[in-house]
Residue frames as qw, qx, qy, qz and C-alpha x, y, z in Angstrom:
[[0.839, -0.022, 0.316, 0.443, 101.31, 72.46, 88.88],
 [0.171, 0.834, -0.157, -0.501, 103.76, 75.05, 87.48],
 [0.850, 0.523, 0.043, 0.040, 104.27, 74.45, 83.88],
 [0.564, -0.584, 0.236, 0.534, 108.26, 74.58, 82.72],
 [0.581, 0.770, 0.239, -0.112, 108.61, 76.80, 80.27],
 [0.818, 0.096, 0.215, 0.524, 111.54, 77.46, 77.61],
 [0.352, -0.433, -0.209, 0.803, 113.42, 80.56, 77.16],
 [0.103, -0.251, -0.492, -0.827, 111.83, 81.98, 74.21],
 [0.412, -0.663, -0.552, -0.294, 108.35, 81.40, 76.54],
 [0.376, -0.660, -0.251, 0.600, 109.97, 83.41, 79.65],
 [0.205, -0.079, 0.192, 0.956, 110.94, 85.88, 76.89],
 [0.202, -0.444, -0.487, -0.724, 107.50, 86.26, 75.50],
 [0.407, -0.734, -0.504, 0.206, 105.96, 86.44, 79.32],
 [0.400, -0.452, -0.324, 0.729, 108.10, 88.74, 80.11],
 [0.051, -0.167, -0.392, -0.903, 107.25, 91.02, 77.02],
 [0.138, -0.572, -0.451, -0.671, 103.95, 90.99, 77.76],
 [0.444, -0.750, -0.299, 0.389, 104.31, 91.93, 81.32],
 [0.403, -0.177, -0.035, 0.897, 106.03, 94.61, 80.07],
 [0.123, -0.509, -0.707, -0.475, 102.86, 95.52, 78.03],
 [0.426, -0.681, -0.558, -0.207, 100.89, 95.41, 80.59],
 [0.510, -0.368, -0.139, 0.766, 103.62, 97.24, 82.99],
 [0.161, 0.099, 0.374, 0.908, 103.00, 100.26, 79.94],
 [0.156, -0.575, -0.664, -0.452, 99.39, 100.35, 80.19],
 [0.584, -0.660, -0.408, 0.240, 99.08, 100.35, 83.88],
 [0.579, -0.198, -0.001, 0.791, 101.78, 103.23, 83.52],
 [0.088, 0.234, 0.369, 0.895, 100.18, 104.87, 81.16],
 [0.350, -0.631, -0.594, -0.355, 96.43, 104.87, 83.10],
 [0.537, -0.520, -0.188, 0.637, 98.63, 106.29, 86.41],
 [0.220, -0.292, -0.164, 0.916, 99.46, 109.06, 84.63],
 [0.185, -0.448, -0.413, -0.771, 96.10, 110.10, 83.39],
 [0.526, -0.712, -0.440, 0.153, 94.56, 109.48, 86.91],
 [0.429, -0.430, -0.279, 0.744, 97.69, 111.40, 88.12],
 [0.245, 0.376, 0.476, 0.756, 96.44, 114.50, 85.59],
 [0.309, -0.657, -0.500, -0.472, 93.10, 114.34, 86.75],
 [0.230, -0.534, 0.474, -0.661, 94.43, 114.97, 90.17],
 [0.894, -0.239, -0.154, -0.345, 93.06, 111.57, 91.20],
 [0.173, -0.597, 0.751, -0.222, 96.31, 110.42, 93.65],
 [0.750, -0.213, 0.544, -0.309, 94.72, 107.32, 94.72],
 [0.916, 0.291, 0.275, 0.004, 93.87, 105.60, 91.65],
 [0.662, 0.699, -0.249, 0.103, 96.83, 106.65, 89.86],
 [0.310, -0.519, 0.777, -0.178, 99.09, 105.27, 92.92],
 [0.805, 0.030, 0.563, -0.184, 97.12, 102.05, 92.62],
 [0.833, 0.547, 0.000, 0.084, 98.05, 101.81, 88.53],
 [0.073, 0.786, -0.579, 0.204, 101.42, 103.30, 89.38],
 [0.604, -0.325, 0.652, -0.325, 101.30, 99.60, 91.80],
 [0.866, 0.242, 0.398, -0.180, 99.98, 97.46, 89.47],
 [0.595, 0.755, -0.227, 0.156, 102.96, 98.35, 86.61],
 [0.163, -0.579, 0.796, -0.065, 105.36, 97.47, 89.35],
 [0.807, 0.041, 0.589, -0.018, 103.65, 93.69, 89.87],
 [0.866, 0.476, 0.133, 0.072, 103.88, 93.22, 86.20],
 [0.288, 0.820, -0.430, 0.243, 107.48, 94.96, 85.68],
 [0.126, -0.632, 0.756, -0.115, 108.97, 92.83, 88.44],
 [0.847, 0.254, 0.350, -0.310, 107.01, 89.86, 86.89],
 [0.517, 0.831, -0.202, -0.030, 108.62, 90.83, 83.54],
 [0.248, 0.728, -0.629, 0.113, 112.27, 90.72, 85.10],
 [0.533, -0.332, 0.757, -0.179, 111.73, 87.39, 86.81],
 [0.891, 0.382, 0.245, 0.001, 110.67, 85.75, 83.35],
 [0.000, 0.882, -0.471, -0.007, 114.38, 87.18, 82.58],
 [0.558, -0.495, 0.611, -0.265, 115.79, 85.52, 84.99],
 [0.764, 0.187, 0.572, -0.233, 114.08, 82.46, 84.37],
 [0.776, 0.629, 0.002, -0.051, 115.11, 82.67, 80.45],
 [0.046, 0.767, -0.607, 0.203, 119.50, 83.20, 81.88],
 [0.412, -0.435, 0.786, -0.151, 118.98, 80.44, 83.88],
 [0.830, 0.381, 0.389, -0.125, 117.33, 78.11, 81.37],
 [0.654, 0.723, -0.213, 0.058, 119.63, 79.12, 78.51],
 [0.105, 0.661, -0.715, 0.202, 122.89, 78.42, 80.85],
 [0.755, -0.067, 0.633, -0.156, 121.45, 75.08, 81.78],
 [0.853, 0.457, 0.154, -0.200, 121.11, 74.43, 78.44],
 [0.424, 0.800, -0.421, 0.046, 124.86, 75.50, 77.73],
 [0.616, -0.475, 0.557, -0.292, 125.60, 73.22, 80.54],
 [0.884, 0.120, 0.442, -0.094, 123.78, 69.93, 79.21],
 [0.913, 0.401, 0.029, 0.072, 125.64, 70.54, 76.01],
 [0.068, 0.767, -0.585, 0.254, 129.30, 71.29, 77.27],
 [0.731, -0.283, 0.535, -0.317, 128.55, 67.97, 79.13],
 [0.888, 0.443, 0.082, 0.093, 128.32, 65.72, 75.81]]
């Protein structure tokens, strides 16, 4: 069951996918240092998933706040 969450809670997901988007960024470019291609593609991979995670809790927080301007332009 997917929970429905409010835009302040897509904002804070998306923050900490961005976090985690930073880490994974940052461990890519010590792999890429060491000369280690592979694993620092694979962290370089994992900082997209969370970065386009990140911009769909966006999303999700535009379209929740213009519903909301909706419901009360309705009254």
């Amino acid at each position: 069951m997917t929970k429905v969450l409010t835009g302040t809670q897509h904002h804070e997901a998306a923050a900490e996918h961005h976090a985690q988007a930073a880490t994974h960024h940052h461990q890519a470019s010590v792999h890429y240092e060491e000369k280690d291609y592979a694993h620092a593609a694979h962290q370089a991979l994992m900082a997209h998933g969370h970065t386009q995670q990140a911009v769909r809790h966006a999303n999700d927080a535009t379209k929740y706040y213009l519903e909301q301007l909706a419901k009360d332009a309705a009254r």
